[in-house]
TIPAMI-473658 format. One record per residue (C-alpha): y, z, x; residue in three letters. Coordinates in steps of 0.1 Angstrom, whole numbers, padded with zeros to 4 digits, always signed. Layout:
// TIPAMI-473658
YZXALA/...
***
This chain:
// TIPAMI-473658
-0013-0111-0491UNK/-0029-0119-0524UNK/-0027-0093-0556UNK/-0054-0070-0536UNK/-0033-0066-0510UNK/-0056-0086-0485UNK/-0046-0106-0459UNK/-0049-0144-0464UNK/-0021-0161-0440UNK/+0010-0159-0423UNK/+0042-0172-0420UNK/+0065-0174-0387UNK/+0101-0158-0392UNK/+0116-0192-0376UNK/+0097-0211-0403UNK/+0114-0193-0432UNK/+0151-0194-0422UNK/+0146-0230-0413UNK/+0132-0241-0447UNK/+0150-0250-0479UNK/+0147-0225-0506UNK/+0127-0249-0530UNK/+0095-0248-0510UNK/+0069-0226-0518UNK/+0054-0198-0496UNK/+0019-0209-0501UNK/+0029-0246-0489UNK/+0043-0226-0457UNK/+0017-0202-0447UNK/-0009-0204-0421UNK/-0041-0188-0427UNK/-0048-0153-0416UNK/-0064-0159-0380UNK/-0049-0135-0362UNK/-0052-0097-0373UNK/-0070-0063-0359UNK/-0084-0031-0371UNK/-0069-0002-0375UNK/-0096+0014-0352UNK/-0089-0011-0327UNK/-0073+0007-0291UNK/-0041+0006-0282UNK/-0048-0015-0246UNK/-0071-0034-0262UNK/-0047-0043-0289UNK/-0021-0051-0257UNK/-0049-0075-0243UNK/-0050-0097-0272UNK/-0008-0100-0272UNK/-0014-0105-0236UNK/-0039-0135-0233UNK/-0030-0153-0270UNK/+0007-0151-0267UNK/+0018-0135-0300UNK/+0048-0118-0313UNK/+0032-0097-0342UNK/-0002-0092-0353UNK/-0012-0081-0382UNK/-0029-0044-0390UNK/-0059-0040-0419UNK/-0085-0019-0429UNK/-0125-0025-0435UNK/-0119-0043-0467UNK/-0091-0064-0450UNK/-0066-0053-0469UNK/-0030-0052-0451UNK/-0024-0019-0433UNK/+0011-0029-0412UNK/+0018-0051-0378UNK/+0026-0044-0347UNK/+0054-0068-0325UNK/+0052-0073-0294UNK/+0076-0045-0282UNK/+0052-0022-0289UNK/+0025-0043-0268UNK/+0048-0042-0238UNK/+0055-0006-0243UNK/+0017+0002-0238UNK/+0012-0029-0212UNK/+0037-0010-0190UNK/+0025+0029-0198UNK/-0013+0013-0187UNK/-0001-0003-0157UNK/+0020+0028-0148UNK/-0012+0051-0155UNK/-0034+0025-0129UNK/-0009+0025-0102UNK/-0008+0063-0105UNK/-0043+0072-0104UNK/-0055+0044-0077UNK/-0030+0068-0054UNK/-0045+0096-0064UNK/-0019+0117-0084UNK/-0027+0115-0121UNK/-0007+0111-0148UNK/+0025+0132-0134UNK/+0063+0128-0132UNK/+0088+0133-0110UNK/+0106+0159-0129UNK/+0070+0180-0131UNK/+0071+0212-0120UNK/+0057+0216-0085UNK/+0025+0239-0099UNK/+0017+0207-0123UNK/+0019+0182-0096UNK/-0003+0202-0069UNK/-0029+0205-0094UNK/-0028+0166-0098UNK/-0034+0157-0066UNK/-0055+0186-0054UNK/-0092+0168-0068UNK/-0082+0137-0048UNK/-0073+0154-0015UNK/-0108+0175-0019UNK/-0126+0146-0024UNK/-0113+0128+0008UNK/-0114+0159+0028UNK/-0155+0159+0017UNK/-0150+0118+0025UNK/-0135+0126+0062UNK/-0162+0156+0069UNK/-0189+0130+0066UNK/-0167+0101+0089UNK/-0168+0132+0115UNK/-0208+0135+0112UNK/-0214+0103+0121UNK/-0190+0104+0151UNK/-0207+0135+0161UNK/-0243+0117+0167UNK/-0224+0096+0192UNK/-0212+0128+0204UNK/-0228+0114+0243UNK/-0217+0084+0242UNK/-0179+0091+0237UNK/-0181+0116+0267UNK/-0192+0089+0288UNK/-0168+0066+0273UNK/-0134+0084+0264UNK/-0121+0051+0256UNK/-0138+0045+0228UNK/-0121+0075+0208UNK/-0084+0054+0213UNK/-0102+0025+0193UNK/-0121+0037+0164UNK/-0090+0043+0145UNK/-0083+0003+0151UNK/-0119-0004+0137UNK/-0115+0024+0107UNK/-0074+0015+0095UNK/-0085-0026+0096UNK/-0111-0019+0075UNK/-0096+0005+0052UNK/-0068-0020+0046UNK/-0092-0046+0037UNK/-0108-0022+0011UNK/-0076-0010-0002UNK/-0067-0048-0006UNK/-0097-0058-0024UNK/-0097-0027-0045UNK/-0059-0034-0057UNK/-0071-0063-0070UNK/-0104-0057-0085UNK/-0091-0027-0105UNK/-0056-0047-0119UNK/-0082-0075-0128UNK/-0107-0052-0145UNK/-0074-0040-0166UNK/-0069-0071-0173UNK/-0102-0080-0187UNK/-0106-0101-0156UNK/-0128-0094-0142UNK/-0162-0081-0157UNK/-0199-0080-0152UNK/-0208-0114-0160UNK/-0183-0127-0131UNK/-0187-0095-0107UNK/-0209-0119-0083UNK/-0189-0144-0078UNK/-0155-0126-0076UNK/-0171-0105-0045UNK/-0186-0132-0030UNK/-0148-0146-0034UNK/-0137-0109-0018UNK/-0162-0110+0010UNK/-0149-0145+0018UNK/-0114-0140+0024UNK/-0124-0106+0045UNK/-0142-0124+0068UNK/-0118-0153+0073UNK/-0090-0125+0077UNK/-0115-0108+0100UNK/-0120-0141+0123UNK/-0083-0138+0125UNK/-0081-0105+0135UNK/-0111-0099+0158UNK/-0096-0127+0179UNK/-0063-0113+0183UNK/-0081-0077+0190UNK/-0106-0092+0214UNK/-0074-0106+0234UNK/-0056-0074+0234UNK/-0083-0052+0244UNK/-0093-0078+0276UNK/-0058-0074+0284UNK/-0054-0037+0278UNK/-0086-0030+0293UNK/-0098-0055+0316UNK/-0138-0053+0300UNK/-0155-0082+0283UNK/-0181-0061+0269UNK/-0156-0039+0253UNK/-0137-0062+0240UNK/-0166-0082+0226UNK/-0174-0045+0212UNK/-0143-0040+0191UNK/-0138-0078+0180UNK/-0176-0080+0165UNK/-0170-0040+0149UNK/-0136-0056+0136UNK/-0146-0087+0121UNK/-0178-0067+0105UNK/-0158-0037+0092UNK/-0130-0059+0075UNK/-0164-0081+0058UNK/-0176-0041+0046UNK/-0143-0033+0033UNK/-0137-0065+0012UNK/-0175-0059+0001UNK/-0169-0026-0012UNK/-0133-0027-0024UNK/-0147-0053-0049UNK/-0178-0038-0057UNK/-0174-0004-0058UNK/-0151-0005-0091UNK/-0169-0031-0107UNK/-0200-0005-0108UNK/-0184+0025-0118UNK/-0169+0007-0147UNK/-0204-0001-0156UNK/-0212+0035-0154UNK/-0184+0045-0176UNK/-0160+0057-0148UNK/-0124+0051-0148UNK/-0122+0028-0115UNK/-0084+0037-0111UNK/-0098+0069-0105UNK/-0124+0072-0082UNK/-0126+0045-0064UNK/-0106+0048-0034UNK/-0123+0079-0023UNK/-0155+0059-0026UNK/-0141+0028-0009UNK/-0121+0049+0020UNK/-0151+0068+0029UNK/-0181+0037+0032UNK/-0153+0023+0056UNK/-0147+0049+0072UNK/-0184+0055+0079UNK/-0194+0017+0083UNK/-0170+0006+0111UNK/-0175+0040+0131UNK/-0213+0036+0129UNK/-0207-0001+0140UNK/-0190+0009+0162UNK/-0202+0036+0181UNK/-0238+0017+0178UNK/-0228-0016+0198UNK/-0211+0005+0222UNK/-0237+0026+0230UNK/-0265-0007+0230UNK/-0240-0027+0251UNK/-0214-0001+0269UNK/-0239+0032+0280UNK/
***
């Protein structure tokens, strides 16, 4: 710092025990490049450790004037608090401990559990406007859960990733396209994959082309859906100004949900009834 206290360089520990006492500081010092404001976030603070690899960083105020620094411990601690927090509210429980008392933790997880019960109520409308059609064909009801879990995995997959990467500054709006076109890409290659090895299991289960065509196309379709909405689903709540962490897995289970039994239930009645 200079006599007003402002930042004007720095100077790496390593340097300073490795040179000779008769240099001078000034011939040693690096200007001031890296610092942040006070009023800066704590994560975001984290994200600059993160992607420019430093070990301290200094702290000043409006006038630039040397406030403190922060080391890298501290950028891990929060790192690891924020990636704790994600983990925790993508399943639904809030911030919570083990140790909580069992009053605390029941009240954490009670808005996500309403949310998918409202979330299920709806996956049960649209099965029961097919009502007819799965009286005439009891077998269906022994494969939508097959269409439904594959496509909830996919979503759950895609939305893993799409809410660590939008913690990591990532993945934002001006690369949203291209990362879900990405997403929608591997689901459908996953989905050729899998709506072979259903279509093969179901002929041999079954015995019925049709059927099997049925479940293989729903398959494939649902696990494109899922990857779709996984991806996207977080990327525009963040734009809204909602956590993603927190709401988007009821979002993301419930358009599965809804997607492959509508699919579903729609090519077997066209093809099946």
């Amino acid at each position: 710092v200079n006599d007003k206290n402002v930042l004007v360089g720095t100077i790496p520990l390593s340097v300073i025990i490795s040179t000779t006492r008769q240099k001078k500081i000034v011939n040693l010092m690096r200007e001031a490049k890296e610092s942040v404001h006070f009023s800066v976030d704590k994560e975001d603070v984290a994200d600059i450790f993160r992607k420019r690899n430093l070990t301290s960083l200094a702290v000043v105020d409006n006038k630039k004037k040397l406030l403190g620094s922060i080391n890298v411990e501290d950028a891990v601690d929060v790192i690891d608090d924020e990636a704790e927090e994600d983990f925790l509210k993508l399943a639904g429980v809030g911030e919570q401990s083990f140790y909580d008392a069992i009053v605390t933790v029941t009240k954490a997880r009670f808005t996500w559990l309403f949310f998918n019960l409202i979330a299920a109520f709806f996956a049960s409308f649209i099965i029961k406007n097919f009502e007819s059609t799965i009286e005439k064909l009891v077998i269906l009801a022994a494969l939508m859960p097959v269409v439904a879990s594959m496509g909830g995995c996919s979503g759950t997959q895609s939305l893993t990733t799409a809410v660590r990467a939008i913690a990591m500054k990532q993945l934002t709006w001006s690369n949203a396209f291209r990362s879900t076109i990405k997403e929608v890409f591997i689901g459908f290659l996953n989905g050729l994959v899998f709506s072979f090895a259903s279509f093969f299991i179901t002929f041999f289960w079954f015995d019925d082309l049709t059927l099997s065509l049925v479940i293989s196309i729903s398959l494939l379709l649902n696990l494109v859906f899922g990857a779709f909405f996984g991806t996207f689903v977080p990327i525009i709540l963040t734009r809204l100004g909602v956590d993603p962490a927190v709401a988007s897995g009821t979002f993301v289970t419930m358009l599965t949900d809804i997607v492959g039994f509508l699919m579903f239930l729609t090519l077997a009645t066209t093809y099946l009834i």
